[in-house]
N, C-alpha and C positions, 0 to 999 in steps of 0.2 A: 589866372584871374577868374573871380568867380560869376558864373553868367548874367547878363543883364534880365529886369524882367519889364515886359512892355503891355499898354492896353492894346486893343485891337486895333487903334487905329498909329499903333508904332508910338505913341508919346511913353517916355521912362517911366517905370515906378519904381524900380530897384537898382542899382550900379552902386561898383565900386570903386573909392579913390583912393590912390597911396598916401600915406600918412606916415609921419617917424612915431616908434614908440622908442621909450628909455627905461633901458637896463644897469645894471650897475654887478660889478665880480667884487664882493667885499671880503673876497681875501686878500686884494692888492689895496683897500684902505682898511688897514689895521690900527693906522695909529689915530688913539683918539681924537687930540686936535682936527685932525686931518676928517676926520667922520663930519662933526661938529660945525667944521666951516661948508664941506660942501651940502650938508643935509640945512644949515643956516641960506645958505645962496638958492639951492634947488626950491625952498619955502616960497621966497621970493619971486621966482620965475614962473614956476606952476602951480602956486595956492595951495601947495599939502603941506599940514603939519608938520615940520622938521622933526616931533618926536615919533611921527610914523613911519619918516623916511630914515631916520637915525636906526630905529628900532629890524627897518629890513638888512640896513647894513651890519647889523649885528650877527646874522647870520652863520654858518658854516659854509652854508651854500655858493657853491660859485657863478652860481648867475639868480639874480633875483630880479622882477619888475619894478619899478619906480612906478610910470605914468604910460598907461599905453595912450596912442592916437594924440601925441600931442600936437600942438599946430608949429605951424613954418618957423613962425616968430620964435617960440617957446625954442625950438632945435636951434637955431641961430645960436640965441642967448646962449644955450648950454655947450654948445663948440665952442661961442667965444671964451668959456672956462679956460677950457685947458686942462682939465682935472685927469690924475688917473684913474682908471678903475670904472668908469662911467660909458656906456657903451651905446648906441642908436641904431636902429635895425627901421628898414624901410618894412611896412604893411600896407595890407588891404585896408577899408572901412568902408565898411555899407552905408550907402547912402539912399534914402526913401525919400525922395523930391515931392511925392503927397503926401506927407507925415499923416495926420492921423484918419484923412478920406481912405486909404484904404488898408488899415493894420492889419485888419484881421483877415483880409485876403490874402496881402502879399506876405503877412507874419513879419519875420526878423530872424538874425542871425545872433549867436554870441560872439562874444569878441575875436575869438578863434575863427571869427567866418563858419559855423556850422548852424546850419540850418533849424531854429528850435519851434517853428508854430507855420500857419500859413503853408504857401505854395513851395515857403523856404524850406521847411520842415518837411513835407513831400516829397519834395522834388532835389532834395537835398546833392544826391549822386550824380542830379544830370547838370547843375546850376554848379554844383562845388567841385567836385572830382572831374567831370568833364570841362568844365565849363562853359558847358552850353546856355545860349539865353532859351528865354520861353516867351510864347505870345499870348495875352490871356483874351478872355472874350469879352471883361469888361472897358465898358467906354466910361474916360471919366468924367467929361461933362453928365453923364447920368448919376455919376458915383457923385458928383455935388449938388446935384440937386435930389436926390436921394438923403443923402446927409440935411443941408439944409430943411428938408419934410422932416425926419426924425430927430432933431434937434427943435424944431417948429412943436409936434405931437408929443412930446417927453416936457416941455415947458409947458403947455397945456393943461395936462393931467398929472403933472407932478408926478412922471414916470419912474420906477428903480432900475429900470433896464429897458430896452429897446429893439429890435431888429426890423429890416427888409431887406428885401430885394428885387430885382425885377430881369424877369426873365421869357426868352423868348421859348412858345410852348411848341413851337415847331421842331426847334434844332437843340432845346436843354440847354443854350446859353444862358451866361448867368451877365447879366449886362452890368447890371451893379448890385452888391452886398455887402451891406451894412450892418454889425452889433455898436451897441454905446450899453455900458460907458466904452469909450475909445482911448486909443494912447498913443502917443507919439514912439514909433519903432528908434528914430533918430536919438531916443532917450530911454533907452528901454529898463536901466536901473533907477529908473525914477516911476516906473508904471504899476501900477497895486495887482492882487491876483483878480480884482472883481474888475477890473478894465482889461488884461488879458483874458479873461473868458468871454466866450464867441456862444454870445447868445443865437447868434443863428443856425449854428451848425451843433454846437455842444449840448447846449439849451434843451429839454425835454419839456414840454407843459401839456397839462393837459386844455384842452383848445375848447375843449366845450361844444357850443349851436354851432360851430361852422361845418362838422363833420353832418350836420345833416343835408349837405350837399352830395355826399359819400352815398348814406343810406337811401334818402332820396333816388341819385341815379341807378344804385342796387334794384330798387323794390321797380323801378321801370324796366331796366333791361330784364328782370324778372317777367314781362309782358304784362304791368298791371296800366292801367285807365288810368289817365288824368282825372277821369269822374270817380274814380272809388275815392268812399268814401271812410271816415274814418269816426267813434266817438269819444268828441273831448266831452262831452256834457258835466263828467266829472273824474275826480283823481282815479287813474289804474292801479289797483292793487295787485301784488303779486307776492303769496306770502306774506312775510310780516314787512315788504317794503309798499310804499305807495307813491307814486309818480306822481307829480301838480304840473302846471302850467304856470311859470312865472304871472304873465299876463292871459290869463283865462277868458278865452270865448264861451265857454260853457255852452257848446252847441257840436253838431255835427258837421265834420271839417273835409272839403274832397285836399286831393295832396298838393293842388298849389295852396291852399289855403294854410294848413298845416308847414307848410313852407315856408309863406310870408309872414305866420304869424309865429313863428320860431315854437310849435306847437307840441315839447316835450310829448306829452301823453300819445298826439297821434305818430309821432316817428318810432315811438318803443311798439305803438301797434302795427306799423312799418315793420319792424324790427322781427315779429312774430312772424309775419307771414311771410319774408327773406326765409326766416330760419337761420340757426346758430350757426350751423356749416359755411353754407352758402354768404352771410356776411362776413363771415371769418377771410371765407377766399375772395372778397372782394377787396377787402383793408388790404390784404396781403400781395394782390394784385398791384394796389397800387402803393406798395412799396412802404404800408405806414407800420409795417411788423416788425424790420428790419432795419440793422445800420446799413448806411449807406456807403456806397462805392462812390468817393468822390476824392477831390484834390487837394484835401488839406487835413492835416494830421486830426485835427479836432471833430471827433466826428461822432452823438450821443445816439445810444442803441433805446429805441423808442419801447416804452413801459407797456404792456396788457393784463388783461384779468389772466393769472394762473394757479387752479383749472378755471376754464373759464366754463361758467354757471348758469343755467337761463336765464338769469337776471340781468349778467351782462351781455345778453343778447339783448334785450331794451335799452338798457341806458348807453350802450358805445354807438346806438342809433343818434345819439344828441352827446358823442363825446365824453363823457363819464366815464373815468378807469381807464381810460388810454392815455398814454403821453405822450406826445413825441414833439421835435424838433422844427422849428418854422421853413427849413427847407423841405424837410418832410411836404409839409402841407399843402408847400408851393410847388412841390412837383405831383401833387395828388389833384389839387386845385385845376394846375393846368391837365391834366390828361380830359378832367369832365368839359372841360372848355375850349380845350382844343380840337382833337378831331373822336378820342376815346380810347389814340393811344399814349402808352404809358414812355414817355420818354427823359430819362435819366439824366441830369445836372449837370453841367462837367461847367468847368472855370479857362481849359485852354483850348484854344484856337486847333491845335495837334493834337487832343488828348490822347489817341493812342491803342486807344481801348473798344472796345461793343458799345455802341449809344444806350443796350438795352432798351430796343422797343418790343412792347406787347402791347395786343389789343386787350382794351379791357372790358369798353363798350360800345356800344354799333351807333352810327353815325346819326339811329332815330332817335335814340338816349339822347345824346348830348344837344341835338337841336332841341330837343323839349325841354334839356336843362337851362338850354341858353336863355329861354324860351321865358322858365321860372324865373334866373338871376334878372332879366331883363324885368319883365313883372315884380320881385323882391324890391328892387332900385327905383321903383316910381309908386309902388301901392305901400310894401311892407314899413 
């Protein structure tokens, strides 16, 4: 039987029950009447067209499917036949006790019980050939009220897609994660491919102002003053590009300022005094170069400028030309605000594997970071 899979605090998300499917050897109903009445009867009992069912008995084959995972009742009815030729084999079926709070975590199986997205998909060998269960790190009273937010936030703004998650920046647990559109796994031939894709993990966007959270703590660990200053007075040119300021101070900016005022011009001149190297191996420090090492088959390899150009030494200061995936972000996010180290995602309780810590920045960094998001949250 195939492993159960459970949230961290032991409640189900994945199990499987026995079910009858129906088979039929339509070499031993040759004769027609005999096709006719029982593909007439079977219509009946399980809802399929008698010319679908008629059409497998037609066959050469000596064993064909009728109906897999039918229910109790349905088996009942078709014993009390009597018919020859008609055969029933006990199965597995997967059963997702939170349908669509967490799909694209725990994924789903084909009918065959194998493993095709999610933790299922992963972990395929140790859940199906072993049949070992697994424990994840997600709690799902957060996975509902997670859901609940992003269903709230997609109504709102008349969203075409959605993700979060939340996660703890200490230990890389991922406590709940969420893509929409969503689908129920317990129906998974009714699910379209734009509901199967996992906007959180597969998902590449480029993200924009938030990475000047990124450059920002670059250009500090770099050992620059909060007092240096910067000039937005007007658009930077560079070449035939020139940089604006959505919302224009048109003055001279020190770096919280440039910060709260989400101040394109001064973070590309951030951006300068890093240097191209040096910002290169900070993204890549914190993991935004790179696909990621994590639990679940769906997993998108984050977009860059290639070669990459002086130019895009400015603009990936504010996000521009980069893409990558909202996990990504959220294990970049947390390293600046957690302690500075770089600590790597995982979904199970045993994952198995290196947590991947590195330091990326020193403890004075991230108190001044905390310092500015705190400042951002009540001035910007």
């Amino acid at each position: 039987e195939r492993g159960k899979i459970y949230d961290r605090n032991g409640i189900l998300l994945a199990s499987s029950v026995k079910t009858y499917s129906l088979g039929a050897n339509p070499e031993e109903i040759q004769d027609s009447n005999c096709r006719y009445t029982i593909s007439l009867m079977l219509e009946k009992i399980l809802s399929i067209p008698k010319s679908k069912i008629n059409k497998g008995l037609l066959t050469n084959k000596k064993f064909v499917w009728i109906k897999r995972n039918i229910s109790p009742r349905e088996h009942q009815k078709i014993i009390n036949l009597g018919k020859i030729g008609l055969r029933t084999s006990i199965e597995n079926k997967r059963i997702y006790s939170q349908s669509e709070v967490t799909s694209h975590v725990v994924g789903y199986t084909n009918i065959d019980g194998k493993g095709l997205s999610g933790l299922e998909g992963a972990y395929n060998e140790v859940l199906g050939e072993r049949g070992t269960g697994v424990q994840t790190t997600i709690d799902v009273r957060l996975q509902h009220v997670l859901q609940k937010e992003i269903y709230r936030t997609v109504d709102e703004f008349k969203a075409k897609a959605a993700s979060g998650l939340i996660m703890d920046v200490k230990t890389g647990e991922i406590l709940a994660g969420l893509s929409w559109p969503d689908f129920d796994p317990n129906h998974i031939s009714g699910a379209s491919d734009k509901e199967k894709f996992n906007t959180l993990t597969l998902g590449v966007y480029e993200l924009g102002s938030i990475f000047k959270i990124f450059s920002t703590a670059a250009l500090l660990e770099e050992g620059s003053s909060l007092n240096r200053t910067f000039d937005a007075r007007a658009a930077l040119e560079h070449g035939r590009y020139k940089i604006h300021d959505y919302h224009a101070e048109k003055r001279i900016l020190t770096v919280p300022e440039v910060f709260i005022h989400s101040s394109n011009i001064g973070s590309a001149l951030m951006g300068e005094g890093i240097g191209a190297e040096k910002l290169q191996a900070y993204y890549e420090d914190l993991g935004l170069f790179s696909a990621m090492d994590f639990d679940v088959l769906e997993l998108g390899t984050p977009l860059r400028p290639r070669p990459w150009r002086e130019i895009n030494t400015l603009t990936a200061t504010y996000g521009h030309g980069i893409a990558v995936s909202p996990l990504h972000l959220a294990a970049a996010v947390a390293t600046v605000m957690g302690d500075g180290t770089y600590v790597a995602p995982h979904l199970l309780k045993e994952h198995g594997r290196d947590n991947m810590r590195r330091r990326v920045f020193s403890e004075d960094t991230v108190y001044k970071m905390r310092r500015l998001m705190r400042l951002n949250s009540v001035a910007g």
